[in-house]
N, C-alpha and C positions, 0 to 999 in steps of 0.2 A: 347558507352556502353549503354546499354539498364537502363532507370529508375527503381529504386526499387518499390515493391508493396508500395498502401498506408499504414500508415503502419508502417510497418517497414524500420529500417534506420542502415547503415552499409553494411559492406560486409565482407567475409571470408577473414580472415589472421591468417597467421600461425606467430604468434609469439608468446611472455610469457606474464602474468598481473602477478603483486603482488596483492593479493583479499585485505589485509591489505590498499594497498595503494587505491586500487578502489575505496575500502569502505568509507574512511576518504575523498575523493576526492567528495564522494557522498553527504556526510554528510554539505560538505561546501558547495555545489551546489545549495542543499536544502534548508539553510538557506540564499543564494544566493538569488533565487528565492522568497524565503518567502517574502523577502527586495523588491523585484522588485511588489511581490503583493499586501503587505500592502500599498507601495508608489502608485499605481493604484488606490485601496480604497481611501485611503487620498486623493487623487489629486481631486478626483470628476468630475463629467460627465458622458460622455459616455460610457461603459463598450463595447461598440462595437460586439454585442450582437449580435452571429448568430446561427441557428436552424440546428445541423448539421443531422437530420433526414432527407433526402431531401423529404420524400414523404409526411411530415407534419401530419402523423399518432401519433407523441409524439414531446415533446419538448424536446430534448436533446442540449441545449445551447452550446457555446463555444463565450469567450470573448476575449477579445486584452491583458489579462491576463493568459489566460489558454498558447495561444501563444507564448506571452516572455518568461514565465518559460520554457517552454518544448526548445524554442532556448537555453538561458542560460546553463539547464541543459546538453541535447544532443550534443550542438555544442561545448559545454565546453569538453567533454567527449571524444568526435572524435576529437579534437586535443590533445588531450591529450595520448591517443590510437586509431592511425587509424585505422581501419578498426575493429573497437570493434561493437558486434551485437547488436545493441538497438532497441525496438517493445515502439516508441511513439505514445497516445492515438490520439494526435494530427496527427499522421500523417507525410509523408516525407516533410518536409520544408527546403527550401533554407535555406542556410547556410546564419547567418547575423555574420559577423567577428567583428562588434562592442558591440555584447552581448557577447562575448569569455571571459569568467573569468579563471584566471589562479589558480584553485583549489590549494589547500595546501593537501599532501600526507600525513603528518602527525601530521595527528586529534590525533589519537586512538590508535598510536604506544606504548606510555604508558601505558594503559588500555590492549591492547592485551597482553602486555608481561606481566603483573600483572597475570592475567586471566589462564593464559599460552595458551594462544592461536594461540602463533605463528606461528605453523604449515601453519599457512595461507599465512606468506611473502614468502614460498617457491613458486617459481614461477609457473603458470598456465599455461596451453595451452589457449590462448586465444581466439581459435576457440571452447571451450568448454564453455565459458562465453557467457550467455547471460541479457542485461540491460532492467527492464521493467519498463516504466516512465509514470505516470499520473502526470505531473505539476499542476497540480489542483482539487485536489477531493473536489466533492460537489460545483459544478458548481453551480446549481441551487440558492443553498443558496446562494453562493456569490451574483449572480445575484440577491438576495430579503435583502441580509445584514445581514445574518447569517451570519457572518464571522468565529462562533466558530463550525460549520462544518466544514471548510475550511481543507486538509491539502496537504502538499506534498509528493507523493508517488514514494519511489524510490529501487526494489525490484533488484537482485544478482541471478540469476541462474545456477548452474555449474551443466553442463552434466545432464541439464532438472532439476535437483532438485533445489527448492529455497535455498542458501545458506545465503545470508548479505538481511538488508531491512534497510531503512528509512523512518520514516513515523513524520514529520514537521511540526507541528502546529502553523501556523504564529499566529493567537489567541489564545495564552492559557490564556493569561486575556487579559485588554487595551494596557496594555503596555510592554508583555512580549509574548515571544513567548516560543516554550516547543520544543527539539527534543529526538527523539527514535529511536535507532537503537538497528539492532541485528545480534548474525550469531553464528548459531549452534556450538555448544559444546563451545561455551563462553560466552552465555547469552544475556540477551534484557537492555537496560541503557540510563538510561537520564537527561536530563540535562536542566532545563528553567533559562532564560538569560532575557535582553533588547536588542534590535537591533538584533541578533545573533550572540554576540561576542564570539565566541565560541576560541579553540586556541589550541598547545598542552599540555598546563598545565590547559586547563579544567577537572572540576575533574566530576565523569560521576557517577552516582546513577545507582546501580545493584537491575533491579527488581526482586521480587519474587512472585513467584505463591500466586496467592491472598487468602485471607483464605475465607473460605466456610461459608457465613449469614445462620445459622439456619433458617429454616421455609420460604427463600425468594428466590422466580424465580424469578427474575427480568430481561426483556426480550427486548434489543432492538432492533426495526428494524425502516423500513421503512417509513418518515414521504409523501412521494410524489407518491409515485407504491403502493399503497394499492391497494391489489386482494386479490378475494376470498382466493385463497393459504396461505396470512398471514395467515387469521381468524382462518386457520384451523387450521395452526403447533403453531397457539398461543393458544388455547384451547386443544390440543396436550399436548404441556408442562404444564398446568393447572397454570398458572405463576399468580405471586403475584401482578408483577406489569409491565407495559408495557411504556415501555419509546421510542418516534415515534424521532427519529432525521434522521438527511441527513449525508451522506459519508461514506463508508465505512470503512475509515481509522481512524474518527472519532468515528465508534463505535468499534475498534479494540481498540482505546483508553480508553474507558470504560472499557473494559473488562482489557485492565492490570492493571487500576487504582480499579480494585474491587467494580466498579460500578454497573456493570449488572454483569451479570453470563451468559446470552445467547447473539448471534447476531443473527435474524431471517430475510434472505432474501429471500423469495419464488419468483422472478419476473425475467424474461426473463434479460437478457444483461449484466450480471456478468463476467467480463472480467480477464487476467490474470497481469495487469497494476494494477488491483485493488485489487486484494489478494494476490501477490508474498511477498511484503513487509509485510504487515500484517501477513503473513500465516508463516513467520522466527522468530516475533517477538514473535507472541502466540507460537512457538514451544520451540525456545529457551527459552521459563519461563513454559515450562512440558506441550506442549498443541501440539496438530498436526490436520492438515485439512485434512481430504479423505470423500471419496466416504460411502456410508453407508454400504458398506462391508468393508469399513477399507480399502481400496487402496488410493494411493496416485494421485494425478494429476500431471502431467507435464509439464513442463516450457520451449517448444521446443522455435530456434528462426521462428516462422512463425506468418504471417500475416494473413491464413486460420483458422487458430485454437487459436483466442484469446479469446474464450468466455471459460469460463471455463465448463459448463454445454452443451455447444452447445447451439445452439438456440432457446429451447423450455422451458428454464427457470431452475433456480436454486436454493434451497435452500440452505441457506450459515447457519449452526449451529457451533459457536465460544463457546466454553464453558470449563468450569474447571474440572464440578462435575460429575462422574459415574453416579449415581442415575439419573442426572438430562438427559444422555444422553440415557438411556435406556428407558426414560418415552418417550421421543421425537422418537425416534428410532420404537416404538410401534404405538405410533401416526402415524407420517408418512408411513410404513406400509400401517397402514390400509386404508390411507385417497386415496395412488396412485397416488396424483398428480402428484408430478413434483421430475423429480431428485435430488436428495439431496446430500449436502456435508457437512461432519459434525469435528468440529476441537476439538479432544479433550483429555483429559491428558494421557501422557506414564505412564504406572504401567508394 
């Protein structure tokens, strides 16, 4: 049988998932992972640091980190559901059966049925599921010892739409780590620990739409691809204050923790590994990501079409506030440059 693209990893199967148990299956993975990354920091050395740009026009790293996770999570997953369709960042890698952890189904079972959200253990067609995994956002920074860029991205898409996300923050301080999950029409919740001792009698914090700083755009984007294109959509938003970090997943966290109010990314190679999780969490707390006519992007399983923008670059706008999306909206407009994608609240 013919190898899958890079890529993607899986293949069609006609059977059922519980998205309940997916989810909670993901949610362990994550913090799985997070354990396998922080123990990589800690250990010290070599990060095994490779340039996955082959034409050495950018540095897009990838370390002996970025790797474990994405084995842990994936090959945890495909034994778990064979023939489940998962698009890792990392690519198709051999199966190591000694990183296989045997997830726990259920995290979240109690939290769902509170919620009432059960609708979801009713079974899926599992050729309708698709899994999008970045083991490691914010490569970079790890590689410089940012670690509180750092997160685990682990996004849920049924029938192209993103449905469940996890997004893991091995650093939410020294010694604790923070996870967030979400899935439509039950909300985004979290939960910061030690180690990741997560369980089913964790009790889970229901975020809510963040309230609105009188008088403050506070805008974050990109501390490493500054282009012109920032400059522009950041004088665009006439913004109060501009705050430069790494990851995407990490300024998704900003934004539900009511820190910024914007996420500004104008720069080529915005992938769907890195906004599927993201882009469930900010909806499920009243937020949605499209296109600047208000369409939605899609979450097919292909290895052709993982950039979300295409390849000529993306503006990524995460935001709460009407006011604040129609000034940006105007901006961009006028300015032309680059496609735009803008996430923002249901009325």
């Amino acid at each position: 049988m013919a190898a899958s693209p890079a890529g993607v990893i899986g293949a069609r199967a006609a059977s059922s998932i519980n998205i309940v148990e997916l989810l909670s299956a993901c949610v362990d993975l994550a913090g799985d992972a997070t354990t396998c990354i922080r123990g990589i920091m800690k250990k010290g050395g070599s990060l095994q640091t490779n340039n996955k740009d082959a034409s050495g026009d950018s540095f897009d790293p990838q370390t002996i980190a970025d790797i474990t996770a994405q084995h842990i999570i994936v090959d945890s997953l495909r034994t778990m559901w064979p023939g489940l369709k998962i698009v890792g960042e990392e690519g198709e890698l051999p199966v190591k059966e000694d990183l296989v952890r045997s997830a726990r189904k259920n995290l979240l079972t109690a939290t769902f049925e509170s919620k009432k959200g059960m609708q979801w253990t009713d079974k899926c067609d599992q050729d309708d599921i698709v899994v999008f995994v970045d083991p490691l956002d914010g490569t970079k920074e790890f590689t410089e010892g940012i670690t509180s860029a750092v997160t685990v991205l682990i996004g849920i898409s049924w029938k192209g739409t993103p449905l469940c996300g996890v997004v893991h923050q091995p650093w939410c301080t020294d010694t604790t780590q923070k996870c967030y999950w979400g899935c439509l029409d039950v909300g985004t919740f979290s939960n910061e620990c030690e180690d990741g001792k997560l369980d089913s009698e964790t009790v889970w914090t229901k975020i809510e739409q963040p309230p609105t700083v009188d008088g403050r755009i506070a805008i974050a984007t990109t501390r490493s691809h500054s282009r012109p294109e920032v400059n522009t959509a950041i004088e665009a938003s006439k913004a109060t204050e501009i705050i430069r970090i790494g990851g995407a997943g990490n300024k998704v966290i900003k934004l539900l923790e009511g820190e910024v109010d914007c996420y500004l990314f104008p720069v080529t190679g915005t992938s769907r590994w890195d906004t599927c999780a993201g882009e469930v969490l900010l909806a499920a707390t009243g937020g949605a990501l499209t296109d600047k006519a208000g369409g939605h992007y899609e979450y097919p399983f292909s290895y052709e079409n993982v950039r979300v923008c295409g390849t000529d670059g993306a503006l990524v706008v995460c935001i709460f506030q009407r006011r604040l999306r129609v000034t940006l909206c105007k901006g961009v407009v006028r300015s032309r440059s680059v496609p735009t994608v803008f996430a923002i609240p249901h009325y």
